[in-house]
mmCIF file of the C-alpha atoms, coordinates in Angstrom:
data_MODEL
# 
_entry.id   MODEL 
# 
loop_
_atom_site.group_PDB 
_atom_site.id 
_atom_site.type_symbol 
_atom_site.label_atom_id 
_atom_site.label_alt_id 
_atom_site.label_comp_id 
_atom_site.label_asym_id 
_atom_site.label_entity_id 
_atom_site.label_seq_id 
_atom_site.pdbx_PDB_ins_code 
_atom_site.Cartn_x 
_atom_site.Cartn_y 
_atom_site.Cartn_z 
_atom_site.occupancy 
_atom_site.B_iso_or_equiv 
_atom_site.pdbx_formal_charge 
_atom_site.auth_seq_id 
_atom_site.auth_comp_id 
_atom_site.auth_asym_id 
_atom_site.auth_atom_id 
_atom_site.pdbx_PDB_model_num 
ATOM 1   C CA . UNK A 1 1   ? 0.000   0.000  0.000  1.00 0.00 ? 1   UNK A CA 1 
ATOM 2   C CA . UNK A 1 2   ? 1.386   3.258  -1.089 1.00 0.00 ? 2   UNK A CA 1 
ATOM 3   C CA . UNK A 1 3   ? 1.668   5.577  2.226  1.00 0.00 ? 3   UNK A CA 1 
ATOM 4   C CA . UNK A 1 4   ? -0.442  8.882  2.030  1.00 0.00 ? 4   UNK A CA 1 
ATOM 5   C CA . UNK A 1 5   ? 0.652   11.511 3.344  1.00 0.00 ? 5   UNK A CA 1 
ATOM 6   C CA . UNK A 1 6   ? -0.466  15.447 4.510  1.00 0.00 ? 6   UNK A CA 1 
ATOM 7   C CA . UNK A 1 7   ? 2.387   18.040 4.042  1.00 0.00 ? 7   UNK A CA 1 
ATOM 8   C CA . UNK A 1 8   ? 2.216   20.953 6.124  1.00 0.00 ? 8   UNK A CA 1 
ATOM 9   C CA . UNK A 1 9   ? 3.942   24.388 5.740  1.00 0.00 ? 9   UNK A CA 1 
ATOM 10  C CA . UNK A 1 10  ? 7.251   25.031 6.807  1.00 0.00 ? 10  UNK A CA 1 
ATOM 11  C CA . UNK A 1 11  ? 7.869   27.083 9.766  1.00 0.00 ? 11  UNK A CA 1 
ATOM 12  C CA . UNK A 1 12  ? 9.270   30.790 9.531  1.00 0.00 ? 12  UNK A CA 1 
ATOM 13  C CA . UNK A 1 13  ? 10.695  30.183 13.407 1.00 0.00 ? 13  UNK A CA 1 
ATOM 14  C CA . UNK A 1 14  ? 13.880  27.723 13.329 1.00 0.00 ? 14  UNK A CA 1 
ATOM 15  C CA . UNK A 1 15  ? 13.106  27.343 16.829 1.00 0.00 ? 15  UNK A CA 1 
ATOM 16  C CA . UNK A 1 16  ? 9.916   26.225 16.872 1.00 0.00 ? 16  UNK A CA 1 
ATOM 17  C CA . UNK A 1 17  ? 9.188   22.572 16.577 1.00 0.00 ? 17  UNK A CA 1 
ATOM 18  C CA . UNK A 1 18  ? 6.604   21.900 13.754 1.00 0.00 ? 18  UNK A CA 1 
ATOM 19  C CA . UNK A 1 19  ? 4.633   19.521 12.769 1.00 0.00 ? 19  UNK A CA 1 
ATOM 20  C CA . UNK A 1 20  ? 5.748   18.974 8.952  1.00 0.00 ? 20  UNK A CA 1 
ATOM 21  C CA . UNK A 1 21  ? 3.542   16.155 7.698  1.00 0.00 ? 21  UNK A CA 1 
ATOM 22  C CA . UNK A 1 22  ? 1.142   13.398 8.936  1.00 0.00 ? 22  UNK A CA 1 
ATOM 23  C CA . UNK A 1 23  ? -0.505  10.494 7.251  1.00 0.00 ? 23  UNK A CA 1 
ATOM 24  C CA . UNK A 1 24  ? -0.135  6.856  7.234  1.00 0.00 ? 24  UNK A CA 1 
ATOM 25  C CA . UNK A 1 25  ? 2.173   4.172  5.973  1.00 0.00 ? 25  UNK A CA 1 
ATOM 26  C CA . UNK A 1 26  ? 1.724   0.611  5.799  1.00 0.00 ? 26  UNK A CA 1 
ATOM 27  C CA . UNK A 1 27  ? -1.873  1.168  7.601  1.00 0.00 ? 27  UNK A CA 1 
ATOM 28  C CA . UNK A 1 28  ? 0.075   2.388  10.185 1.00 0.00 ? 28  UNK A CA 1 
ATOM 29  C CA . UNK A 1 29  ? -0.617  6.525  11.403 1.00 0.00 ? 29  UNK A CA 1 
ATOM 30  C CA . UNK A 1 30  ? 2.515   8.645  12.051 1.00 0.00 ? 30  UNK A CA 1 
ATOM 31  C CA . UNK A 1 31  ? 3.081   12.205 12.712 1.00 0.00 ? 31  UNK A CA 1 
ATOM 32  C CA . UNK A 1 32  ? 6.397   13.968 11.500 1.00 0.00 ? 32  UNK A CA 1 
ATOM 33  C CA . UNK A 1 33  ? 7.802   17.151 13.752 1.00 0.00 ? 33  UNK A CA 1 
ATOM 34  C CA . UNK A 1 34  ? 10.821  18.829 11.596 1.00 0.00 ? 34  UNK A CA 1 
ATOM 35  C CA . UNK A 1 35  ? 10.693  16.041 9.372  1.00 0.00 ? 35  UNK A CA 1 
ATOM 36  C CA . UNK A 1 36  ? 11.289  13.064 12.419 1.00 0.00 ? 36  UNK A CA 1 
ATOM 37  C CA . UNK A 1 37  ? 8.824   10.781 11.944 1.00 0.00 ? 37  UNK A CA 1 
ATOM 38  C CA . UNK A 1 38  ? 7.132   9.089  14.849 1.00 0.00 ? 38  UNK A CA 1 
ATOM 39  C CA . UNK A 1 39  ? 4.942   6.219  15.004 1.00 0.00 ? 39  UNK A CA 1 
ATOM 40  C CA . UNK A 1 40  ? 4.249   6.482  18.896 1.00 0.00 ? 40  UNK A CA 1 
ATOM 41  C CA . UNK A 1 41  ? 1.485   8.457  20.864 1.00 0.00 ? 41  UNK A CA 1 
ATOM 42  C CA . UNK A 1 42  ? 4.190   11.913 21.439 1.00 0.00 ? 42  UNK A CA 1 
ATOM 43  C CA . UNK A 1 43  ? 3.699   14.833 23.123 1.00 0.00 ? 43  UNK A CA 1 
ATOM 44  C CA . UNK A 1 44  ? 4.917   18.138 21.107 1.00 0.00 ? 44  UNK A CA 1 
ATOM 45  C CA . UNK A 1 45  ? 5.863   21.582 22.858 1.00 0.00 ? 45  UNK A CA 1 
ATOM 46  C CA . UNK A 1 46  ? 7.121   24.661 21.294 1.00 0.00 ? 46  UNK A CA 1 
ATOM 47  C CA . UNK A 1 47  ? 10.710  23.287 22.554 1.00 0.00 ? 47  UNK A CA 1 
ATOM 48  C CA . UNK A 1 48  ? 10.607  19.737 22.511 1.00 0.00 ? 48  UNK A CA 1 
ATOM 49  C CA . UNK A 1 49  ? 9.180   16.239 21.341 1.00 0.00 ? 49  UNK A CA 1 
ATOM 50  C CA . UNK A 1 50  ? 9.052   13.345 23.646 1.00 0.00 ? 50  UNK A CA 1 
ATOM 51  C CA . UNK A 1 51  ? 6.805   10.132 23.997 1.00 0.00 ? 51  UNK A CA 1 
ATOM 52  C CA . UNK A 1 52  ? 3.842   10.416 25.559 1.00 0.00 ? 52  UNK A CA 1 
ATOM 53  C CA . UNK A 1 53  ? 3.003   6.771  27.535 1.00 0.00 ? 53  UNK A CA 1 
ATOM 54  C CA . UNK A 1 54  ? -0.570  6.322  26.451 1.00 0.00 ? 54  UNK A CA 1 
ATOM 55  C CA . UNK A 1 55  ? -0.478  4.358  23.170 1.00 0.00 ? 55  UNK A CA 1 
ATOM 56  C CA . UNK A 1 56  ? -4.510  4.172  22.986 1.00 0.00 ? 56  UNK A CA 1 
ATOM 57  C CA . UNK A 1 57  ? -6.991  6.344  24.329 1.00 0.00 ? 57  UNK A CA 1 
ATOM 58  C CA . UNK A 1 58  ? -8.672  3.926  26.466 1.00 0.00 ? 58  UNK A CA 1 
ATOM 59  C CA . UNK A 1 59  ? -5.093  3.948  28.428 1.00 0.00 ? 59  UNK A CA 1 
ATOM 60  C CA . UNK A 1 60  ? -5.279  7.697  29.100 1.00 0.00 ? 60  UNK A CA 1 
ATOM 61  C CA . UNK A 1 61  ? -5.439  8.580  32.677 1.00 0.00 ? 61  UNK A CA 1 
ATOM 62  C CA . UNK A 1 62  ? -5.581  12.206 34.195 1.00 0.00 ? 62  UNK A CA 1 
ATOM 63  C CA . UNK A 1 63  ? -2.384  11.535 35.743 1.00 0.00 ? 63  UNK A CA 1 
ATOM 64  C CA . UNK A 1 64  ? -1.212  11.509 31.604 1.00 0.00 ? 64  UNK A CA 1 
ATOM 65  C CA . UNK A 1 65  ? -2.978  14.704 30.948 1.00 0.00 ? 65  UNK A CA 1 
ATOM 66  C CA . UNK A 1 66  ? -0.654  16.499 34.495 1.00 0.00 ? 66  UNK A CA 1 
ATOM 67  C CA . UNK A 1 67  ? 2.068   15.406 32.738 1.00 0.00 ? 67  UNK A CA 1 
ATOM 68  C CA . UNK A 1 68  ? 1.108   17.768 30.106 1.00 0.00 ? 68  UNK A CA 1 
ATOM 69  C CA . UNK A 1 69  ? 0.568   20.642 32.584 1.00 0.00 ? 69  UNK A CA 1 
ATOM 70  C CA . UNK A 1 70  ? 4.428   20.645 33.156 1.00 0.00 ? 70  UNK A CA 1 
ATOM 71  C CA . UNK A 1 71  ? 5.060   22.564 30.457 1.00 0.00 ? 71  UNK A CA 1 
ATOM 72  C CA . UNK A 1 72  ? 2.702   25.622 31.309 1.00 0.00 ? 72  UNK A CA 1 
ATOM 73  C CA . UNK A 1 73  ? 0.795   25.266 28.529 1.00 0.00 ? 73  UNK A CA 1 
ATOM 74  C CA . UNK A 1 74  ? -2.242  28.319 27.961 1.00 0.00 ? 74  UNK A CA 1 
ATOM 75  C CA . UNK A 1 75  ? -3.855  25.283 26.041 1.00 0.00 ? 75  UNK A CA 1 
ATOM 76  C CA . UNK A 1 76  ? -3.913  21.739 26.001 1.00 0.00 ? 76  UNK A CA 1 
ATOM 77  C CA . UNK A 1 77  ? -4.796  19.901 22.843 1.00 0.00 ? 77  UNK A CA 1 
ATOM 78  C CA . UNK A 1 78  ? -5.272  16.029 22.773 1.00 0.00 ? 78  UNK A CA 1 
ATOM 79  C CA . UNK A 1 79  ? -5.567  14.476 19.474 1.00 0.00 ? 79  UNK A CA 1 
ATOM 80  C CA . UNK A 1 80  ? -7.493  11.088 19.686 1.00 0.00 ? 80  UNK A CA 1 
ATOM 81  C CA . UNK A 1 81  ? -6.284  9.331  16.562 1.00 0.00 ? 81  UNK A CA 1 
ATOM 82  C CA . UNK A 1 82  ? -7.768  9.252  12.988 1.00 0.00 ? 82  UNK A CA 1 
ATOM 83  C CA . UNK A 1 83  ? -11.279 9.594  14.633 1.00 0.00 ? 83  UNK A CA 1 
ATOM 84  C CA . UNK A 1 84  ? -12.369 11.710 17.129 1.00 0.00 ? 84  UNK A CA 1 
ATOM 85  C CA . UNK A 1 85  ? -13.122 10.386 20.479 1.00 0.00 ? 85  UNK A CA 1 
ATOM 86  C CA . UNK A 1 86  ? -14.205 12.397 23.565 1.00 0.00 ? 86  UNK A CA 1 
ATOM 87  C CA . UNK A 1 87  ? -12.633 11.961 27.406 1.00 0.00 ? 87  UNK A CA 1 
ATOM 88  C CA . UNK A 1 88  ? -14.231 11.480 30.632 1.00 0.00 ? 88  UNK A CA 1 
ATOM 89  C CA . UNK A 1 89  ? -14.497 14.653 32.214 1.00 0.00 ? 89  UNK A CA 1 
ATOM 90  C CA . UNK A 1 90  ? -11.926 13.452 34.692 1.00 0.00 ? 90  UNK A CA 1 
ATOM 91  C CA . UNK A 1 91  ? -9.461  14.341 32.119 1.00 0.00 ? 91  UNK A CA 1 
ATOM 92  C CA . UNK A 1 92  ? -10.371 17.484 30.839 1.00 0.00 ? 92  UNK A CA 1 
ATOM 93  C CA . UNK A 1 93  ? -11.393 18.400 35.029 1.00 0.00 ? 93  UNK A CA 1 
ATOM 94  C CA . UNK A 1 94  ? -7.201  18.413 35.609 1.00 0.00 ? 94  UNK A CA 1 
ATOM 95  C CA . UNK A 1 95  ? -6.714  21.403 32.971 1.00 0.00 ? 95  UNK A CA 1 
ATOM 96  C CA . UNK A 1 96  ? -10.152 23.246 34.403 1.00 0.00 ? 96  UNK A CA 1 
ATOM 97  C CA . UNK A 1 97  ? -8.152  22.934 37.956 1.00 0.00 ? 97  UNK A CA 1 
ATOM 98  C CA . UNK A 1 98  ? -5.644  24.802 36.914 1.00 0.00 ? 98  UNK A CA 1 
ATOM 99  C CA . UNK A 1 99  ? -7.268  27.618 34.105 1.00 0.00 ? 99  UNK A CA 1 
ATOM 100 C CA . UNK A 1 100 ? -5.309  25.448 31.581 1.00 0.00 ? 100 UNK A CA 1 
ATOM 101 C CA . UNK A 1 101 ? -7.827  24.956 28.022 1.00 0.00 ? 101 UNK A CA 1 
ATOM 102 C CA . UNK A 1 102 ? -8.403  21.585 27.374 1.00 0.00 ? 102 UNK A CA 1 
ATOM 103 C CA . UNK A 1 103 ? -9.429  21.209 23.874 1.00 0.00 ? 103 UNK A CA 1 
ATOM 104 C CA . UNK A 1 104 ? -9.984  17.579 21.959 1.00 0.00 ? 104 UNK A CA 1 
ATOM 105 C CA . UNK A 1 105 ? -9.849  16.591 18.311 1.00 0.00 ? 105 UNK A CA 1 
ATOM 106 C CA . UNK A 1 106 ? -8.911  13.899 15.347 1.00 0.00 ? 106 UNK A CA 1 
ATOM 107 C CA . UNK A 1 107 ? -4.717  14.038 15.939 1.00 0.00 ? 107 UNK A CA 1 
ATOM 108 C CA . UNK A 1 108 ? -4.887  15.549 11.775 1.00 0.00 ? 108 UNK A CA 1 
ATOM 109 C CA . UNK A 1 109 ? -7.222  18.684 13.608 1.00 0.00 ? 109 UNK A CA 1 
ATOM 110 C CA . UNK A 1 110 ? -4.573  18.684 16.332 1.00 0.00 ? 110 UNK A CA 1 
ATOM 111 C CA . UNK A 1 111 ? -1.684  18.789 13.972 1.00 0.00 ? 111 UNK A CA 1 
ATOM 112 C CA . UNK A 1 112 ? -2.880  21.522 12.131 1.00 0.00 ? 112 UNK A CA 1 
ATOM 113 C CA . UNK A 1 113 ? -4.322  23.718 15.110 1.00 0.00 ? 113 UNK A CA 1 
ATOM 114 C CA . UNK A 1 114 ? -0.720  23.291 16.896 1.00 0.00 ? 114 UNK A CA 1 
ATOM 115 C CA . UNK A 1 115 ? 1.226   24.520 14.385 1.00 0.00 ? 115 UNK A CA 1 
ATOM 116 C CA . UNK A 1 116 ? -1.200  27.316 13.978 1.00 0.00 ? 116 UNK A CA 1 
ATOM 117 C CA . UNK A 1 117 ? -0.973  28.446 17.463 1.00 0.00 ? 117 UNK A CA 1 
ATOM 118 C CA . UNK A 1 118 ? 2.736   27.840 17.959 1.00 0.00 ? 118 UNK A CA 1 
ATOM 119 C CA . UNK A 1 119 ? 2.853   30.316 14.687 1.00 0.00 ? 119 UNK A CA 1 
ATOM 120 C CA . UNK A 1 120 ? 1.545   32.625 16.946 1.00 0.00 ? 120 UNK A CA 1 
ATOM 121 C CA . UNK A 1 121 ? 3.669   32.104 20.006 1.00 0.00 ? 121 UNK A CA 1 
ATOM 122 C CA . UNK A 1 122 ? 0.953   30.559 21.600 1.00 0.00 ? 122 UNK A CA 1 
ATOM 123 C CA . UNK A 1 123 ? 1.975   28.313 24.909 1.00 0.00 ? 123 UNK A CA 1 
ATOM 124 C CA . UNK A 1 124 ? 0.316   25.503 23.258 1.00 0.00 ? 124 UNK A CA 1 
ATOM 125 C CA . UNK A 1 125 ? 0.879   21.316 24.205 1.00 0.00 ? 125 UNK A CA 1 
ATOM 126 C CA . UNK A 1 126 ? -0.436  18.423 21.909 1.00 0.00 ? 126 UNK A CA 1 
ATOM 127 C CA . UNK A 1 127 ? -0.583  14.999 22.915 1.00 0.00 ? 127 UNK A CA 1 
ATOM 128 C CA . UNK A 1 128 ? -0.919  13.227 19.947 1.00 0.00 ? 128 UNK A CA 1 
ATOM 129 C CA . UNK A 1 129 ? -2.179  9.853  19.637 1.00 0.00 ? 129 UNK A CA 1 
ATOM 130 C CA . UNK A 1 130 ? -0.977  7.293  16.744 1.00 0.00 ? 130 UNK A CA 1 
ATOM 131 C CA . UNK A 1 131 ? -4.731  5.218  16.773 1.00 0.00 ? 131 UNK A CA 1 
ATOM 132 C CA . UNK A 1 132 ? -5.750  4.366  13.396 1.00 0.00 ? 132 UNK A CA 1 
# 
C-alpha cells in the first residue's frame, strides 16, 4: 500500500518545533515534527518532542494529561487518533483545575491547530495519539 501523506507548511521560526507532515504508511498513522517521523502516541511543545506513555486512548489517565501541565501550557490539545473520540471529564477536570484549556480533536485537527498556534507564540501542548 502506497503511504499517504499530509504536508504541512514550513515554519518561519527555526526554533519552533513543527509539525511537517502526517498520514499513514503501511496502515500504520505517524506524525512527522521537523521532518522526524514518529509512530508512537508523542507529546509536542514549542521546545521539545518526547513520547507520551498512552499508546490508545482507552489507556489515558488524568495523571497523563498532568504530565502535560508541566510545560505551562495556555492550552492543552489532545488528538485522539484518525477519529475523534471524547474523554471522561476526569481528564479534561485536571486542565479546568488549573485555568489550563483543554481542547480535543482527530490528531490531523490537532496537527494543524498546533502549528497554527505555535505560529503565533501561543503556549500551546499536543498529545498526539498514533490510533488508526
Amino acid at each position: 500500500m502506497s503511504p499517504q501523506k499530509t504536508r504541512l507548511q514550513a515554519s518561519d521560526n527555526l526554533h519552533v518545533r513543527r509539525v511537517s507532515a502526517y498520514g499513514e504508511t503501511d496502515g500504520r498513522p505517524y506524525v512527522a515534527v521537523d521532518g522526524q517521523i514518529f509512530t508512537q502516541s508523542l507529546v509536542l511543545t514549542l521546545e521539545e518532542v518526547r513520547d507520551w506513555p498512552p499508546q490508545a486512548f482507552a489507556e489515558i489517565t488524568p495523571q497523563h494529561i498532568a504530565l502535560l501541565l508541566e510545560h505551562n501550557p495556555e492550552l492543552v490539545l489532545l488528538g485522539t487518533g484518525v477519529r475523534q473520540q471524547f474523554p471522561a471529564s476526569s481528564l479534561s477536570r485536571v486542565c479546568e483545575e488549573k485555568g489550563v484549556g483543554f481542547e480535543v480533536m482527530t490528531t490531523p485537527a490537532a496537527c494543524r491547530t498546533y502549528n497554527l498556534l505555535a505560529g503565533e507564540d501561543r503556549l500551546v501542548v499536543a498529545a498526539l495519539l498514533m490510533e488508526g
